[in-house]
Backbone as XML, in Angstrom:
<?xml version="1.0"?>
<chain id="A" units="angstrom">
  <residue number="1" name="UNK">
    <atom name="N" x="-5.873" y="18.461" z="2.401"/>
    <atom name="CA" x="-4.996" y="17.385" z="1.993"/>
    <atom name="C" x="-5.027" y="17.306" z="0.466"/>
  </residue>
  <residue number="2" name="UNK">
    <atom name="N" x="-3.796" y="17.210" z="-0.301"/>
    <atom name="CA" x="-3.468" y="16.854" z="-1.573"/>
    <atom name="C" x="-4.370" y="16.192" z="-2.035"/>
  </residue>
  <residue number="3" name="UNK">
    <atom name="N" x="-4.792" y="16.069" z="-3.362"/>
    <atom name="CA" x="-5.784" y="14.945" z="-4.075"/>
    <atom name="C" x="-4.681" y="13.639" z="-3.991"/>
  </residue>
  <residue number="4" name="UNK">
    <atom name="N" x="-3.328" y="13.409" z="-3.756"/>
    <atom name="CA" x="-2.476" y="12.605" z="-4.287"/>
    <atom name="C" x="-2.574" y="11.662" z="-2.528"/>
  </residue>
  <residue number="5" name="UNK">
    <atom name="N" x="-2.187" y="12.661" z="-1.121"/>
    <atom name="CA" x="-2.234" y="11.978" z="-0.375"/>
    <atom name="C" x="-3.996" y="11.647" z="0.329"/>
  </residue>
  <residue number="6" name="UNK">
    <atom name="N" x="-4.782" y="11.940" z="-0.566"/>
    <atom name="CA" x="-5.941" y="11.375" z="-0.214"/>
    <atom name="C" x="-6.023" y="9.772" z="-0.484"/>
  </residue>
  <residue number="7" name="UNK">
    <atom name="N" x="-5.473" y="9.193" z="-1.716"/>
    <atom name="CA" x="-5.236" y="8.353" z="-2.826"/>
    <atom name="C" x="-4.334" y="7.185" z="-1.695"/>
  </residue>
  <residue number="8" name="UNK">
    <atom name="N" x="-3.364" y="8.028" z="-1.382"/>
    <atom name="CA" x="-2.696" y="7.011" z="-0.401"/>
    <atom name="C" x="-2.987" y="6.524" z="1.085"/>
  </residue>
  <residue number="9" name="UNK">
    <atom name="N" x="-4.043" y="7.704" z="1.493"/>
    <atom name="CA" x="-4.492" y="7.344" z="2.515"/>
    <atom name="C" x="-5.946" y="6.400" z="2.118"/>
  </residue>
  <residue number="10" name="UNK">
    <atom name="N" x="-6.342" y="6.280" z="1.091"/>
    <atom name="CA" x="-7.436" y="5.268" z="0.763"/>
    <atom name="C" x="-6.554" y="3.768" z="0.393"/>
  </residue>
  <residue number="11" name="UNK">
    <atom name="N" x="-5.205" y="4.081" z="0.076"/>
    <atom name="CA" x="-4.788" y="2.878" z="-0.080"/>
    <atom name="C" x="-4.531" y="1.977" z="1.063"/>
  </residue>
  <residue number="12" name="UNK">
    <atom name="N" x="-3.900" y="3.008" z="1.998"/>
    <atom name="CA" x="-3.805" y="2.019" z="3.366"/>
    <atom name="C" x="-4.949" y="1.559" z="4.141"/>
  </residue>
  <residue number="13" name="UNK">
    <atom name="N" x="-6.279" y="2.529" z="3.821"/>
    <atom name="CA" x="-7.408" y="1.895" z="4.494"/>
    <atom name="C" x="-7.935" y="0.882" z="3.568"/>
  </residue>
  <residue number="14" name="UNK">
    <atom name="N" x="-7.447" y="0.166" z="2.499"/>
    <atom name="CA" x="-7.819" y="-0.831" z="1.993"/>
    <atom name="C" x="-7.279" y="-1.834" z="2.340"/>
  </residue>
  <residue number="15" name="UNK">
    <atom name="N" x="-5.393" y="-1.646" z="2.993"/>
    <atom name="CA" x="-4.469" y="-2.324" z="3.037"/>
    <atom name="C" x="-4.740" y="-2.833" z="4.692"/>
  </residue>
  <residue number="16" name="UNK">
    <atom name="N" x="-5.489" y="-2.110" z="5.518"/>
    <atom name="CA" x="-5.915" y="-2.310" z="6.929"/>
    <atom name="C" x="-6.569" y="-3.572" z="7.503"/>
  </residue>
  <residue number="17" name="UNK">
    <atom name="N" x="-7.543" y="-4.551" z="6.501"/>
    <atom name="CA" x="-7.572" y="-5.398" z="6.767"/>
    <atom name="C" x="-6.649" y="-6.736" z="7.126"/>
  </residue>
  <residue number="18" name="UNK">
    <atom name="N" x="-5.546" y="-6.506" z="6.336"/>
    <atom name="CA" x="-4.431" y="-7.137" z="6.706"/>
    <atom name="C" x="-4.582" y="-8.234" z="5.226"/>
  </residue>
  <residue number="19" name="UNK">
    <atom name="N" x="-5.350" y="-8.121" z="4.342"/>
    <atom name="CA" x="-5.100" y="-9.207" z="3.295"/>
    <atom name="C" x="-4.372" y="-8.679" z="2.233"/>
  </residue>
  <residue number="20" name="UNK">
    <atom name="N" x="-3.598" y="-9.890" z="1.337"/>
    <atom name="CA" x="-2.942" y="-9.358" z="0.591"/>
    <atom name="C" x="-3.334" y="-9.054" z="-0.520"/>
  </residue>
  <residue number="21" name="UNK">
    <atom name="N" x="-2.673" y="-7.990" z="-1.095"/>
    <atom name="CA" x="-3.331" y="-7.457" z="-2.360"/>
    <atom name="C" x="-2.587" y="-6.813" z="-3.773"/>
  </residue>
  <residue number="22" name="UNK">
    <atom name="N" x="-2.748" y="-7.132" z="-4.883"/>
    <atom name="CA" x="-1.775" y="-6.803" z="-5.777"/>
    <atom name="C" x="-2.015" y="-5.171" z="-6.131"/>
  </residue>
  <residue number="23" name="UNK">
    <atom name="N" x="-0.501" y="-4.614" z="-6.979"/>
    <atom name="CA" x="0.110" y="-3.513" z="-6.898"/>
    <atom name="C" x="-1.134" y="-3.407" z="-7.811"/>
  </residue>
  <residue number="24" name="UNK">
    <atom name="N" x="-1.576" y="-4.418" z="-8.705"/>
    <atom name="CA" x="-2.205" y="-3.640" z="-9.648"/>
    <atom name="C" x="-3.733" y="-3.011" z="-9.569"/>
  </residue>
  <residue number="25" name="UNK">
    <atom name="N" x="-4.123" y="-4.238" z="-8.655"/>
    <atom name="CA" x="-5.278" y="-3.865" z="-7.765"/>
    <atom name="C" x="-5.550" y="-2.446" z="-7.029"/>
  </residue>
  <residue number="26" name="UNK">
    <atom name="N" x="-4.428" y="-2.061" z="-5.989"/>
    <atom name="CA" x="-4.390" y="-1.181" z="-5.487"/>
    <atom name="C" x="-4.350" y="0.041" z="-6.423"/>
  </residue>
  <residue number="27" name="UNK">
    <atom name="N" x="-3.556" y="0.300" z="-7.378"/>
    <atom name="CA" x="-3.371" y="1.249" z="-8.452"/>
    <atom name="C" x="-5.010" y="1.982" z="-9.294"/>
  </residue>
  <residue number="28" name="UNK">
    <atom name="N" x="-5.535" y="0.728" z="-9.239"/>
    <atom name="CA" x="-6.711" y="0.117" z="-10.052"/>
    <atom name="C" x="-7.806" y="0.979" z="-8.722"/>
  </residue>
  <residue number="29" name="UNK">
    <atom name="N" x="-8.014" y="0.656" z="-7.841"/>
    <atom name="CA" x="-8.975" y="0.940" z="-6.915"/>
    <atom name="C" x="-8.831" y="2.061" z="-6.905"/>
  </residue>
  <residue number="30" name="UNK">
    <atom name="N" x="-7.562" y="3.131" z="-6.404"/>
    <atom name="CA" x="-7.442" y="4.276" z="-5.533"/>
    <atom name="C" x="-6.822" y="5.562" z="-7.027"/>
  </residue>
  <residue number="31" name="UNK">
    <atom name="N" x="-6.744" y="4.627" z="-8.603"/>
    <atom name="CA" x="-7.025" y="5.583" z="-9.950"/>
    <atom name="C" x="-5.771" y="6.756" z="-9.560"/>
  </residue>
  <residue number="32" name="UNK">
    <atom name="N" x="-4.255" y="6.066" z="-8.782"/>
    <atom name="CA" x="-2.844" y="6.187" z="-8.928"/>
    <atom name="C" x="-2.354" y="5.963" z="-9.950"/>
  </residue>
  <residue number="33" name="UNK">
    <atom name="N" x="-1.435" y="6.264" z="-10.632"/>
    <atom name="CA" x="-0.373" y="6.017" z="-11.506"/>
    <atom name="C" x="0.659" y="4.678" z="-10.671"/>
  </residue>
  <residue number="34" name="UNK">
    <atom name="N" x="0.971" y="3.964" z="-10.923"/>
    <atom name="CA" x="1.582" y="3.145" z="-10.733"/>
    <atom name="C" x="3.188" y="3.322" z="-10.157"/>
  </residue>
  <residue number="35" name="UNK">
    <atom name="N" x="3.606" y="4.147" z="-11.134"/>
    <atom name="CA" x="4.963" y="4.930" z="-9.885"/>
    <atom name="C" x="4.943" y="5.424" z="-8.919"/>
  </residue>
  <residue number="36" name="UNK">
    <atom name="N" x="3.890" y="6.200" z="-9.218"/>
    <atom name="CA" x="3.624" y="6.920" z="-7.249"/>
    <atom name="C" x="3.536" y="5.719" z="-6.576"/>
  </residue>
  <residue number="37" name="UNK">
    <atom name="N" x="2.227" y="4.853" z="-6.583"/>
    <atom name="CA" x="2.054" y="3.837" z="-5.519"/>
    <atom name="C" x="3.131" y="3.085" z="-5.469"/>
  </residue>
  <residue number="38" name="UNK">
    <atom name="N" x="4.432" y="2.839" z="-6.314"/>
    <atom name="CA" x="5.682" y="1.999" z="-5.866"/>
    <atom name="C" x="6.810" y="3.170" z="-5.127"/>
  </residue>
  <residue number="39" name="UNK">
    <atom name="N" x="6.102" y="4.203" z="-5.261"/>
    <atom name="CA" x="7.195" y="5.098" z="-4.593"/>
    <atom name="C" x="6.760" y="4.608" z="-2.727"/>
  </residue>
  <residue number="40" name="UNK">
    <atom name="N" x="5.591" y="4.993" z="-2.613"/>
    <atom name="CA" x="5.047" y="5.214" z="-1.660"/>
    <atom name="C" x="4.870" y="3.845" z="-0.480"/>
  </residue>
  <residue number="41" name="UNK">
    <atom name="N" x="4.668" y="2.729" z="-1.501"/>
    <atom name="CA" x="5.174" y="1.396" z="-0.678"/>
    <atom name="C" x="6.313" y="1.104" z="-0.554"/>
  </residue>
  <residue number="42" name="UNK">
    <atom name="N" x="7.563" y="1.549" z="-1.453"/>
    <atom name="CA" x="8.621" y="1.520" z="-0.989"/>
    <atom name="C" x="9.147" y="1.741" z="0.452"/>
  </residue>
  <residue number="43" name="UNK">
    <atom name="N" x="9.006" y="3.138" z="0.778"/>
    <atom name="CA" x="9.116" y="4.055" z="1.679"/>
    <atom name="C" x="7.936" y="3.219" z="2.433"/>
  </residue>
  <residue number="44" name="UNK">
    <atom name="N" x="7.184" y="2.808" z="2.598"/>
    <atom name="CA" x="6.099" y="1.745" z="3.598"/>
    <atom name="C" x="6.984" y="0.689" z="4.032"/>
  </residue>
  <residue number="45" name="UNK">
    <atom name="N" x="7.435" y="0.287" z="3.076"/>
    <atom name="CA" x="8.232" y="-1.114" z="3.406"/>
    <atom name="C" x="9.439" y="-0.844" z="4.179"/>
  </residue>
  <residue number="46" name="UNK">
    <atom name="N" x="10.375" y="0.379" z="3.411"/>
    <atom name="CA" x="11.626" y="0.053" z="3.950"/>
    <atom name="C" x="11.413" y="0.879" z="5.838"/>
  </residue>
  <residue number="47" name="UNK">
    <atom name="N" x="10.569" y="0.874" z="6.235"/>
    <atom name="CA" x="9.999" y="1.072" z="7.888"/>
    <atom name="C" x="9.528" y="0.218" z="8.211"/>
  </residue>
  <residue number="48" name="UNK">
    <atom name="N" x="8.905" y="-1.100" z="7.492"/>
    <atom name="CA" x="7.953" y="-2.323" z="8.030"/>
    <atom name="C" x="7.023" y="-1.813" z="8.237"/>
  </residue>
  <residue number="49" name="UNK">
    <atom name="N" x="6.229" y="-0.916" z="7.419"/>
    <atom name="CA" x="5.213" y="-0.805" z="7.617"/>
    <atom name="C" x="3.750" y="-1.570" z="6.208"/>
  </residue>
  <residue number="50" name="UNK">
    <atom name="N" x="4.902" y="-2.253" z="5.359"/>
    <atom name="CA" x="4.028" y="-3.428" z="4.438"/>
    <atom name="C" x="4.988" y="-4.142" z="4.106"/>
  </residue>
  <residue number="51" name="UNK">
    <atom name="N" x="4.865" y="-5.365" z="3.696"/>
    <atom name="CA" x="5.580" y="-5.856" z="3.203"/>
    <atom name="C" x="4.931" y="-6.022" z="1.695"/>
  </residue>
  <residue number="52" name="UNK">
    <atom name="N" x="6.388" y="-6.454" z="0.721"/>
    <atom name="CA" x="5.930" y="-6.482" z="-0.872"/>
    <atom name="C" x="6.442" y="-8.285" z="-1.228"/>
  </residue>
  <residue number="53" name="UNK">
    <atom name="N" x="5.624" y="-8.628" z="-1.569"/>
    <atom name="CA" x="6.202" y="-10.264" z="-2.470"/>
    <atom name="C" x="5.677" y="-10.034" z="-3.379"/>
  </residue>
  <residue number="54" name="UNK">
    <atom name="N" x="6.225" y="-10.917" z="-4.452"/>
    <atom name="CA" x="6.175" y="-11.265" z="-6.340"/>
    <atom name="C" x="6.035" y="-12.677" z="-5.783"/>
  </residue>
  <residue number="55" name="UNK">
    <atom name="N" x="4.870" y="-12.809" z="-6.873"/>
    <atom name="CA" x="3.863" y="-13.928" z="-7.319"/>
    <atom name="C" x="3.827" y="-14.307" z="-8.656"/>
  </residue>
  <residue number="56" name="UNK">
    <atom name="N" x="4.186" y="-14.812" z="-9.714"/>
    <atom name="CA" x="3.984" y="-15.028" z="-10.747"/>
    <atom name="C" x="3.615" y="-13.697" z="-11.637"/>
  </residue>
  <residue number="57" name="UNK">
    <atom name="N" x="4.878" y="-13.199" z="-11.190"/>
    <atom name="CA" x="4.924" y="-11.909" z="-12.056"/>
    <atom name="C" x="4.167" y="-10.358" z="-11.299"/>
  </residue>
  <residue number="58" name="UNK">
    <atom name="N" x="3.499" y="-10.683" z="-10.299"/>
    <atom name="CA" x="3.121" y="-9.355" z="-9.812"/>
    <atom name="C" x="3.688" y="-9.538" z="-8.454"/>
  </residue>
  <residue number="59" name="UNK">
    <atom name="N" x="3.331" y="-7.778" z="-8.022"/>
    <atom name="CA" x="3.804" y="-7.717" z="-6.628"/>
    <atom name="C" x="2.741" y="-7.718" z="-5.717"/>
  </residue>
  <residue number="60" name="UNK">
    <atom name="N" x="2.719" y="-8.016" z="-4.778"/>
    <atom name="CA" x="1.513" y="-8.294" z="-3.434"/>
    <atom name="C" x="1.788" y="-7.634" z="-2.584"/>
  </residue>
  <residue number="61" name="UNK">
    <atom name="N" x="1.069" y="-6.761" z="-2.162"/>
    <atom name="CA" x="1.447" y="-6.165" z="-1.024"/>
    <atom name="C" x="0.246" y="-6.381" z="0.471"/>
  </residue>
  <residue number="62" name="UNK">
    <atom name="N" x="0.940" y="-5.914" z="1.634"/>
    <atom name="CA" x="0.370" y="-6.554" z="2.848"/>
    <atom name="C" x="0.873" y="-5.874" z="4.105"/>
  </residue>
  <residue number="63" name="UNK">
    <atom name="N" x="-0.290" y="-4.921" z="4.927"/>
    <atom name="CA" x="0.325" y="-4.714" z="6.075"/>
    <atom name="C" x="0.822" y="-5.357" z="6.830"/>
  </residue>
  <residue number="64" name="UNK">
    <atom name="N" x="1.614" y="-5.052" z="7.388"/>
    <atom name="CA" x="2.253" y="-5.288" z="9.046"/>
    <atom name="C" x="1.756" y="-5.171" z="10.150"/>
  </residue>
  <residue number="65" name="UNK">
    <atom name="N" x="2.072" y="-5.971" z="11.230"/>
    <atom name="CA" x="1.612" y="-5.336" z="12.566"/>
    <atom name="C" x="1.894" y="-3.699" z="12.934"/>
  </residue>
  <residue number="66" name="UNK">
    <atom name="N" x="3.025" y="-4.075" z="12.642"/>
    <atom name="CA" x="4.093" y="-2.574" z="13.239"/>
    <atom name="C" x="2.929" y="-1.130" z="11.909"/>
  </residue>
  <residue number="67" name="UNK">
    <atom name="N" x="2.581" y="-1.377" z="10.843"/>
    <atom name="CA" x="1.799" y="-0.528" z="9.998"/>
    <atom name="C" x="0.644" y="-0.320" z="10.149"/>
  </residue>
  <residue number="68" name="UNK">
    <atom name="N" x="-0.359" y="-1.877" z="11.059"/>
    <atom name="CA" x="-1.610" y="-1.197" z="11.603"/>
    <atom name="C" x="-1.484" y="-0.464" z="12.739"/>
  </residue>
  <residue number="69" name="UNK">
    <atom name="N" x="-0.287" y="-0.736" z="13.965"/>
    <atom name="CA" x="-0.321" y="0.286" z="15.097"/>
    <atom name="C" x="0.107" y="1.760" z="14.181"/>
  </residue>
  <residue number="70" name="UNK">
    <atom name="N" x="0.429" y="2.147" z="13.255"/>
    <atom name="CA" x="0.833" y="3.481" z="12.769"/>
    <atom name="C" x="-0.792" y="3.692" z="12.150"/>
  </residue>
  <residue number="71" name="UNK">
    <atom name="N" x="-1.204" y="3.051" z="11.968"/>
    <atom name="CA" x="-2.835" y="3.670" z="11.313"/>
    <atom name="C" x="-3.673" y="3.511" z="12.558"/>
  </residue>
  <residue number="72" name="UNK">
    <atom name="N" x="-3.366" y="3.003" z="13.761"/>
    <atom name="CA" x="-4.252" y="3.550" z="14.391"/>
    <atom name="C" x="-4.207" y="5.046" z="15.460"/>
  </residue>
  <residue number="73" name="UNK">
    <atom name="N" x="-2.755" y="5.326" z="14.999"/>
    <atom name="CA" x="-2.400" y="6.894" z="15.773"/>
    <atom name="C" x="-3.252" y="7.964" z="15.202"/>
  </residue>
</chain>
């Protein structure tokens, strides 16, 4: 596996608990570039597999039901 989709697969096992968590956080933990990880939640989201809200200027992101049954296949 890619060094890049290792990065994203550590992001969703952070994102697995189900709490919410900012873009910058996540970026910050899993040592992404910040475009990739908005590429990659994009494409998460537009399947429901996270959802994204803005908070006073940042974005939050947060699994789904429908995104933990895909992490547990």
């Amino acid at each position: 596996m890619s060094e890049a989709l290792q990065k994203l697969d550590k992001m969703l096992e952070i994102l697995q608990d189900g709490k919410e968590r900012s873009l910058t956080e996540i970026c910050e933990r899993i040592n992404l570039r910040r475009e990739m990880v908005e590429l990659a939640t994009d494409f998460l989201e537009k399947y429901g597999y996270l959802t994204k809200t803005l908070k006073d200027g940042e974005v939050y992101l947060q699994i789904t039901e429908e995104g933990k049954k895909f992490l547990e296949l």
